[in-house]
Structures are given as C-alpha cells and as structure tokens.
DSSP file (Angstrom, degrees, kcal/mol; ACC not computed):
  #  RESIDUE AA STRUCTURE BP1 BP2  ACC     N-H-->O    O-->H-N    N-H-->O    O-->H-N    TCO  KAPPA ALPHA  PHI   PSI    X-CA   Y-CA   Z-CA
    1    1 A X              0   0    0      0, 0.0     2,-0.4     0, 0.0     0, 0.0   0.000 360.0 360.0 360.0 128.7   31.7   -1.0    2.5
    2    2 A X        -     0   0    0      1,-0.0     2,-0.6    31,-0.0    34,-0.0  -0.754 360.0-133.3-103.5 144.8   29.8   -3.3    0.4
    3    3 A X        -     0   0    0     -2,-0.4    32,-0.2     1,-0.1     2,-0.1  -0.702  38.3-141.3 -72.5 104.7   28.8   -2.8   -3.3
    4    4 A X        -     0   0    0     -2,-0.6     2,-0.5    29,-0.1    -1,-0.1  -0.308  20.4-165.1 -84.8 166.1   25.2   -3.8   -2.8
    5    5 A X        -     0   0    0     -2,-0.1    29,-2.0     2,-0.0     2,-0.6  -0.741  22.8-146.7-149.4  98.7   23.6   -5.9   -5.7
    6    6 A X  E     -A   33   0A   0     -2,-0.5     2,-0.4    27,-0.2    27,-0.2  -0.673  13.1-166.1 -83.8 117.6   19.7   -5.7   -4.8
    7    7 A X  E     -A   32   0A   0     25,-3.2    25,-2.1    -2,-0.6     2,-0.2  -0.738  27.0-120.4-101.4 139.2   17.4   -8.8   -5.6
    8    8 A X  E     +A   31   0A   0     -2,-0.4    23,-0.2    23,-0.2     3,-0.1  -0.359  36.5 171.9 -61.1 136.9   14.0   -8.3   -5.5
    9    9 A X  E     -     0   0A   0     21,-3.3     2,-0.3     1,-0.4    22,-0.2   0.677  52.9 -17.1-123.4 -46.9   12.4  -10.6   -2.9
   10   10 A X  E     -A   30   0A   0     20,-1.3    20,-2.6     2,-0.0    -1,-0.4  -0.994  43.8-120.7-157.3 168.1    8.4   -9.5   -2.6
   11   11 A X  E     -A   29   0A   0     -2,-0.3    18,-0.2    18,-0.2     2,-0.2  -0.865  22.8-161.4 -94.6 109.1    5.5   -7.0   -3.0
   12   12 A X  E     -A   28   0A   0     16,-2.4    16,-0.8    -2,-0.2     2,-0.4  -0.705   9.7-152.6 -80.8 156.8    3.4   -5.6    0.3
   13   13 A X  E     +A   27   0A   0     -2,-0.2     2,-0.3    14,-0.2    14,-0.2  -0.997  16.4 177.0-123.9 138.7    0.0   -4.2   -0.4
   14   14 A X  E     -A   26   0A   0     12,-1.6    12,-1.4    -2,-0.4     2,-0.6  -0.978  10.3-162.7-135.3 146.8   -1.4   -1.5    1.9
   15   15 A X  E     -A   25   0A   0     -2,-0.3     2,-0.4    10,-0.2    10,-0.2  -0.943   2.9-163.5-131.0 119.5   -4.6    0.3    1.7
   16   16 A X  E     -A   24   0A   0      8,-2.1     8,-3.2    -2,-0.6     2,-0.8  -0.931  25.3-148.6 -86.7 109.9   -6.0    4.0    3.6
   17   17 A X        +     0   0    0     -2,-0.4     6,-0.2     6,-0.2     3,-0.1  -0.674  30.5 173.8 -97.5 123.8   -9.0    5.0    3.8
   18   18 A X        +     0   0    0     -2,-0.8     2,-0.3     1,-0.4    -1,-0.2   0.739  69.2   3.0 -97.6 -33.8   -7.6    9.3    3.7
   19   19 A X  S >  S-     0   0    0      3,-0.5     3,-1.6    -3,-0.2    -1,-0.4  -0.927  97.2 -82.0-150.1 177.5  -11.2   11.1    3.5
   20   20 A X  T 3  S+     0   0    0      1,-0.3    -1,-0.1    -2,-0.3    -3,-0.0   0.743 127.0  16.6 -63.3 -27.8  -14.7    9.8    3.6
   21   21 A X  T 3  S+     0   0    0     29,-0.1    30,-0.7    -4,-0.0    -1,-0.3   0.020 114.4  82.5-124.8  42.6  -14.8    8.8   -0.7
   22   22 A X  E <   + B   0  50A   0     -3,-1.6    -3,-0.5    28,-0.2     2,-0.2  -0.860  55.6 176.9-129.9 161.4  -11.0    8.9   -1.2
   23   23 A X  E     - B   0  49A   0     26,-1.0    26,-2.3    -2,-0.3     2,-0.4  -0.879  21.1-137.9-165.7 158.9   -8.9    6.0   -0.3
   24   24 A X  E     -AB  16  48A   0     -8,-3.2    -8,-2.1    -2,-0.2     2,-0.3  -0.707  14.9-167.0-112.9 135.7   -5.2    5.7   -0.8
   25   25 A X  E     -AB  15  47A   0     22,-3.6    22,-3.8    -2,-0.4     2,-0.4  -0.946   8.4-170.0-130.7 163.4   -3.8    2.4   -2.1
   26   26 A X  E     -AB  14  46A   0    -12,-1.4   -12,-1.6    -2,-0.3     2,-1.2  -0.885  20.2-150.1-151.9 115.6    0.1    1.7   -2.0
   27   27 A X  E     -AB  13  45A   0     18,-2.4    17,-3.7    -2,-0.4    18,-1.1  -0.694  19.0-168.9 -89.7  96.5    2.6   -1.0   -3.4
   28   28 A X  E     -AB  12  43A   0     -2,-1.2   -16,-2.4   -16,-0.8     2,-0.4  -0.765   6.6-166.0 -70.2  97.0    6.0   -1.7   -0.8
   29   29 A X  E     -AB  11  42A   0     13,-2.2    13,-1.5    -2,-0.6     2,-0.4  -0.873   5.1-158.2-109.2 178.0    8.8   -3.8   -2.4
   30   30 A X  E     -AB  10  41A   0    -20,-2.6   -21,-3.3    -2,-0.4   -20,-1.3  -0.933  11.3-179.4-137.6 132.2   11.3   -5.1   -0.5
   31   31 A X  E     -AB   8  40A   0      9,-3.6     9,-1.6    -2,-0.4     2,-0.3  -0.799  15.4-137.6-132.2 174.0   14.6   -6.1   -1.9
   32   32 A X  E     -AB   7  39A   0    -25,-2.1   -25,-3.2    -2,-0.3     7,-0.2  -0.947  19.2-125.8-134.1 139.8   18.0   -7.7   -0.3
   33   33 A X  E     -A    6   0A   0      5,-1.2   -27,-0.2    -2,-0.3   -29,-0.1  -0.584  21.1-154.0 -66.7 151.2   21.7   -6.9   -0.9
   34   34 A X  S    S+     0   0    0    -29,-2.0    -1,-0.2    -2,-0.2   -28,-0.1   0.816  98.2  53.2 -67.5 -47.6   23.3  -10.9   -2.0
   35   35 A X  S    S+     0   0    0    -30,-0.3   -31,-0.1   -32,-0.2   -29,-0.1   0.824 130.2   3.0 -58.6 -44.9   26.2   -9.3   -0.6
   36   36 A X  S    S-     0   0    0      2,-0.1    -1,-0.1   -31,-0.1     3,-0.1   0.819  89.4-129.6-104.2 -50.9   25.6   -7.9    2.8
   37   37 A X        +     0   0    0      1,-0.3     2,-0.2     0, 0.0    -3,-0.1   0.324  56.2 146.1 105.8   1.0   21.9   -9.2    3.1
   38   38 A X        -     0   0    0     -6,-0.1    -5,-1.2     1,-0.1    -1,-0.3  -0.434  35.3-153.8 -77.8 131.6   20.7   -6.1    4.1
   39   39 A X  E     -B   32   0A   0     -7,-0.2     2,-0.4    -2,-0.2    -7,-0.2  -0.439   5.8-154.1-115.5-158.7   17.5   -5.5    2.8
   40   40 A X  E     -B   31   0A   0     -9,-1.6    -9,-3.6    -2,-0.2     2,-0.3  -0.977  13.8-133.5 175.4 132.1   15.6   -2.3    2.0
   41   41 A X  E     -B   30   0A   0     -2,-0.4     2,-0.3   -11,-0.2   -11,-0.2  -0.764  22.5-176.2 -99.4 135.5   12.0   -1.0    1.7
   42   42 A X  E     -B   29   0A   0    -13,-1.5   -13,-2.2    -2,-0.3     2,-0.6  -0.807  23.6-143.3-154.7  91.6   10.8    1.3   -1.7
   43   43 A X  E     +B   28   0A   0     -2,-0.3   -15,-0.2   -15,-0.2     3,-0.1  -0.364  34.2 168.7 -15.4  80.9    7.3    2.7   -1.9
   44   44 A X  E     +     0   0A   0    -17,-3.7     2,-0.4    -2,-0.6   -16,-0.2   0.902  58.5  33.3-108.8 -11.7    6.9    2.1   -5.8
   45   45 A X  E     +B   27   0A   0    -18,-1.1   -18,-2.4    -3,-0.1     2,-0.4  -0.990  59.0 168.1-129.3 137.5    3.5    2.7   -6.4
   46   46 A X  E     +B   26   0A   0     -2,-0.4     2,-0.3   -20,-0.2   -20,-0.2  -0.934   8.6 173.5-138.4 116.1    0.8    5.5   -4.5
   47   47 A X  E     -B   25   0A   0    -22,-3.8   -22,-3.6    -2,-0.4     2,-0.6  -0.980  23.2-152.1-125.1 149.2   -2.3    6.0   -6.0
   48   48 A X  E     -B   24   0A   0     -2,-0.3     2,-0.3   -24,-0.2   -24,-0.2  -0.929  32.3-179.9-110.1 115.5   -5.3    8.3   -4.2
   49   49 A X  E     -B   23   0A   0    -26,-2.3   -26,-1.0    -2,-0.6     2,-0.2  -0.915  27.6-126.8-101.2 153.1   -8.9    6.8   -5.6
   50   50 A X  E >   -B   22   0A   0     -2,-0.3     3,-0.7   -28,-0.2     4,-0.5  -0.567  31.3-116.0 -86.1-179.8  -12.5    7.6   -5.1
   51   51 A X  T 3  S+     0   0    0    -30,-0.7    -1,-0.1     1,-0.2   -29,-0.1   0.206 110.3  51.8 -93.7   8.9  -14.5    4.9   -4.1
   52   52 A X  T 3  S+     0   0    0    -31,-0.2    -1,-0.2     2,-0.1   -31,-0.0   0.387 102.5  66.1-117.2  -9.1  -16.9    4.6   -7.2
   53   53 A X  S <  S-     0   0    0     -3,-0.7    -2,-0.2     1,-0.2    -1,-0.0   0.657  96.7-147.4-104.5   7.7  -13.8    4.5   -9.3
   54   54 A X        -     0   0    0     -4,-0.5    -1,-0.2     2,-0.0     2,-0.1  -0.087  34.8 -32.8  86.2 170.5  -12.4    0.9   -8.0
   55   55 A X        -     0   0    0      1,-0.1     4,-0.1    -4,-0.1    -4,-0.0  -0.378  63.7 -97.6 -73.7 140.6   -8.8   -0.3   -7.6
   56   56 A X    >   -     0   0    0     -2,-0.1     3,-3.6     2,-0.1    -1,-0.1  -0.255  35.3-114.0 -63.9 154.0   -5.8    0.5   -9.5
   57   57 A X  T 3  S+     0   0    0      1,-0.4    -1,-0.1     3,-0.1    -2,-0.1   0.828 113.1  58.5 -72.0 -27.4   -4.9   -2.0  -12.1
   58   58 A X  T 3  S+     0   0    0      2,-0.0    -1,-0.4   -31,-0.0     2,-0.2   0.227  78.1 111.3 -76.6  13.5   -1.5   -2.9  -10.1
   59   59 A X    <         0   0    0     -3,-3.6   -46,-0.1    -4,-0.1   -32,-0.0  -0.689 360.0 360.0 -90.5 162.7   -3.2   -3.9   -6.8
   60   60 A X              0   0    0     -2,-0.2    -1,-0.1     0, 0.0    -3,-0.1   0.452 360.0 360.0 -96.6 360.0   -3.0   -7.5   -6.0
C-alpha cells in the first residue's frame, strides 16, 4: 500500500451554462502520487454566477 505524497501537476477550467442567466463556473486540479504515480482529480472551486455579474476572480 503506498503512502501517497501528492504534487500538484495542473488546473482545468470548465464552464455550464445551468439556467437561462445563471452559469456555473468550476476549477479541477489534478495532482500525482511521486510514489505510485497515481493521479487524482479535486473539484476545488464551484461558483453559480448570473450573467451581468461576470466571472469569478479565480477563473483563468
């Protein structure tokens, strides 16, 4: 069974449009064990906006 030690490796951005003025915007990083190599997916930011109020300050 391996200890893991997770390095960050990168940031996805995805964006939903959920209702007609809402739209849902959502930061995936993706990290790797060193050990195993096994990597892993983490939802770290979800934010729901309206569409007059613009992107959240973490979108890329």
């Amino acid at each position: 069974m391996c200890e893991h030690k997770w390095i960050y490796q990168m940031s996805n951005y995805k964006c939903e449009k959920v209702g007609y003025y809402t739209t849902e915007y959502y930061r995936i990083d993706t990290y790797y064990c060193e050990k195993c190599c096994e990597i892993k997916e983490k939802v770290n930011q979800c934010e729901s906006r309206n569409i007059r109020d613009g992107k959240p300050y973490w979108w890329k």
